[in-house]
C-alpha positions as a Markdown table, in Angstrom:
| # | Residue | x | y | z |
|---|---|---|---|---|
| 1 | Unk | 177.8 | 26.0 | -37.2 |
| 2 | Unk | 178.6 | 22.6 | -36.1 |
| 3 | Unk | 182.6 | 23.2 | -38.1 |
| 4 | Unk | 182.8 | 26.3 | -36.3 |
| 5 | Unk | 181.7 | 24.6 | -32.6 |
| 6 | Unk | 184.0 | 21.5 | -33.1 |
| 7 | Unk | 187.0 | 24.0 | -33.9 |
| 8 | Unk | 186.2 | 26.2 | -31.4 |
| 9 | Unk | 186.3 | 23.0 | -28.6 |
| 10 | Unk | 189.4 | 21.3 | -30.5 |
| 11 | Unk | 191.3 | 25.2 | -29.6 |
| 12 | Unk | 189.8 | 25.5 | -26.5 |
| 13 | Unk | 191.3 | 21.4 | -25.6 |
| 14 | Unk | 194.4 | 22.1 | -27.2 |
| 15 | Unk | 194.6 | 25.5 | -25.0 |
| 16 | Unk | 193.8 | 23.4 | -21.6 |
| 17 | Unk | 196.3 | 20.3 | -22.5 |
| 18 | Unk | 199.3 | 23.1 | -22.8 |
| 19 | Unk | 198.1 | 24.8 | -19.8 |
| 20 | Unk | 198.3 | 21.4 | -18.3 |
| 21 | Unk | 202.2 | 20.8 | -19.4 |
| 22 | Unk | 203.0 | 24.4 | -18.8 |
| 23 | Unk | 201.8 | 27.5 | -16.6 |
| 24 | Unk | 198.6 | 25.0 | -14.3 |
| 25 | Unk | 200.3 | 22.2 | -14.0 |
| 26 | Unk | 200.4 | 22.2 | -10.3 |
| 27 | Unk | 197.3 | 23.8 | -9.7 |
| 28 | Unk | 195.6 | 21.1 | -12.2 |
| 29 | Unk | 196.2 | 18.5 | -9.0 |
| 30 | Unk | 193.7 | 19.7 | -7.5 |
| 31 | Unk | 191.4 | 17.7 | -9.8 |
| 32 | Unk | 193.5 | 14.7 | -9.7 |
| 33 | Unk | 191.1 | 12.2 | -7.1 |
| 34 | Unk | 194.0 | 10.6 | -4.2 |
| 35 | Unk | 192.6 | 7.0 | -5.4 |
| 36 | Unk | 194.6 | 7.3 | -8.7 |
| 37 | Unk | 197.5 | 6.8 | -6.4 |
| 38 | Unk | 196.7 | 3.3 | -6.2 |
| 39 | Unk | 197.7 | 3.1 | -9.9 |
| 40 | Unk | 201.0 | 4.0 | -9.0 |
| 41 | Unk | 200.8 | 7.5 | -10.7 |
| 42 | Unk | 201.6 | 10.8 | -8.7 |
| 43 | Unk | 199.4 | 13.6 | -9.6 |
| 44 | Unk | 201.8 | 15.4 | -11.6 |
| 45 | Unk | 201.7 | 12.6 | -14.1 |
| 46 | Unk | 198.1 | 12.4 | -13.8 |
| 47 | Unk | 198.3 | 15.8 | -14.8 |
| 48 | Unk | 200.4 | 15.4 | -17.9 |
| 49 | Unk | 199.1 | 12.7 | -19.2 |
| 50 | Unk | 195.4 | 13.8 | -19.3 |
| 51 | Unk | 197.1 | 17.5 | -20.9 |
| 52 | Unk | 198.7 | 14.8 | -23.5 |
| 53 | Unk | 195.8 | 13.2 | -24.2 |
| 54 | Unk | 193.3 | 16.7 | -24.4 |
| 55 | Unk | 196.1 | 17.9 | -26.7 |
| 56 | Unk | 195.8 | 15.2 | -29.0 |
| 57 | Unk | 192.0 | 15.1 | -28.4 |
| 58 | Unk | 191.8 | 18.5 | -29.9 |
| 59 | Unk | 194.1 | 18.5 | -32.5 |
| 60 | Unk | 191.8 | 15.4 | -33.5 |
| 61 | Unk | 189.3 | 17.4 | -33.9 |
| 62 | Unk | 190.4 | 20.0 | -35.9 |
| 63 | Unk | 192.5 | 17.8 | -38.3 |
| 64 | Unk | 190.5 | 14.4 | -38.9 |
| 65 | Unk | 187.8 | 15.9 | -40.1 |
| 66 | Unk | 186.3 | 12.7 | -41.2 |
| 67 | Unk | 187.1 | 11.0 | -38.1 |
| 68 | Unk | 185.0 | 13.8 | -36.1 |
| 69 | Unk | 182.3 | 11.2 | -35.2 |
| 70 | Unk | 184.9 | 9.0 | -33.4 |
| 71 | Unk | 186.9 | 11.5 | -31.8 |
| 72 | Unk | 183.9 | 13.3 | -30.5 |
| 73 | Unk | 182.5 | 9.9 | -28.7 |
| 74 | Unk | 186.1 | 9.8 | -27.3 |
| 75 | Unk | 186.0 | 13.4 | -26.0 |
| 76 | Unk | 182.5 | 12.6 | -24.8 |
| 77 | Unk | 184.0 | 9.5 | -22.4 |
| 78 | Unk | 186.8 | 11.6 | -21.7 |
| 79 | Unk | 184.9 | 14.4 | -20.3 |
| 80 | Unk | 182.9 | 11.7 | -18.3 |
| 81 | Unk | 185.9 | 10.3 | -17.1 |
| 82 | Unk | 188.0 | 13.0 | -15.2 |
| 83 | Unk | 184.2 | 14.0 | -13.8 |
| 84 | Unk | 185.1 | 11.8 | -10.9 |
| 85 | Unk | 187.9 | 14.1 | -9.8 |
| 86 | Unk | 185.5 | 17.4 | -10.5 |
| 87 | Unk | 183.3 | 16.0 | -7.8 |
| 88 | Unk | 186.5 | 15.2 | -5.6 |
| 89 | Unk | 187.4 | 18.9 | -5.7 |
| 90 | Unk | 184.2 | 19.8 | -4.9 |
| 91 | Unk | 183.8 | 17.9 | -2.1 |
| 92 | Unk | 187.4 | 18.4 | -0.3 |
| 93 | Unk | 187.4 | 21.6 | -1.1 |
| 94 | Unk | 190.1 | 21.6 | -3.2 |
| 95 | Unk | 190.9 | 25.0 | -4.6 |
| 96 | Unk | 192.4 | 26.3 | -7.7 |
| 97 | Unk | 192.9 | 29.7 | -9.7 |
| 98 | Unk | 189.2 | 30.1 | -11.0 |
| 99 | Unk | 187.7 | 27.2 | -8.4 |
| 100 | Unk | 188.4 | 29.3 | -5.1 |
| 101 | Unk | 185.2 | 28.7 | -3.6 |
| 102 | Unk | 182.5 | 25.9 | -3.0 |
| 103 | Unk | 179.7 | 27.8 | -5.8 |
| 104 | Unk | 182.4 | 28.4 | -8.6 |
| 105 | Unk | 183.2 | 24.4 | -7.9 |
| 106 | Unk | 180.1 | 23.5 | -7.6 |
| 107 | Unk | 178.8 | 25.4 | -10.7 |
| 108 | Unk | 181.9 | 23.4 | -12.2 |
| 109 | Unk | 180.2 | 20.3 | -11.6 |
| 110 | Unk | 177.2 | 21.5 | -13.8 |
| 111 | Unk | 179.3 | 22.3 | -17.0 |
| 112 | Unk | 180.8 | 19.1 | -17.4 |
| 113 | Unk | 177.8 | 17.4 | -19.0 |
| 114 | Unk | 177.5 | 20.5 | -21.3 |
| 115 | Unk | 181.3 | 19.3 | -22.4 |
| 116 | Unk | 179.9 | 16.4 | -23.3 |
| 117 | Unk | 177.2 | 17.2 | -24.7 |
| 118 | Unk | 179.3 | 20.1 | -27.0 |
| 119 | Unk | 181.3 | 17.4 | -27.9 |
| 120 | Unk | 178.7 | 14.9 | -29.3 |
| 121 | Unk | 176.6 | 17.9 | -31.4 |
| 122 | Unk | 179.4 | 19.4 | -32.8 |
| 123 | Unk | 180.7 | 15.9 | -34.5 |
| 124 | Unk | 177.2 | 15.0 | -35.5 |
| 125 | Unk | 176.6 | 14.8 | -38.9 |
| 126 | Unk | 175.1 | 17.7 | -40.3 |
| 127 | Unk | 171.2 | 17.4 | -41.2 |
């Protein structure tokens, strides 16, 4: 159960990070928070690099099996790190296709811990 749950989450990163490079890359700065500017990023690059990164996260998971422990504690901090620019959304009202009003980005707010916890159980060891 856990294989099939860590695949499933390594896809569905791989899927986001491409959507990222590709077809929501502009609508993806919505959830980039205006203090990264003050790294001397843009969003857009915000935006790639984070779809990099969730690519590689993913593929991780599906093909370092034996790494899964590590990789999922990264995913975990991942997840817990872009949650700053989930709230940011939220609270400027930031919309994008799927986050078009303040319940489906609040409700948004709610899944990220459920990312994170997805990511620790399914790279668990197995008992």
């Amino acid at each position: 159960m856990k294989t099939i749950a860590r695949w499933l989450l390594g896809l569905a990163m791989m899927f986001a990070g491409t959507s990222h490079l590709l077809w929501a890359r502009e609508p993806f700065q919505a959830q980039v928070p205006d203090w990264t500017s003050v790294s001397g990023l843009d969003k857009d690059s915000v935006v790639v690099a984070s779809g990099a990164v969730e690519i590689m996260l993913g593929a991780a998971l599906v093909v370092l099996p034996k790494e899964r422990r590590r990789v999922g504690g990264i995913l975990a901090l991942f997840f817990t790190a872009i949650f700053p620019g989930n709230v940011e959304q939220y609270l400027k009202k930031r919309t994008m296709p799927g986050l078009d009003t303040d319940r489906k980005r609040l409700v948004r707010l709610f899944f990220q811990p459920l990312l994170v916890a997805w990511a620790l159980w399914s790279t668990s060891p197995e008992r």
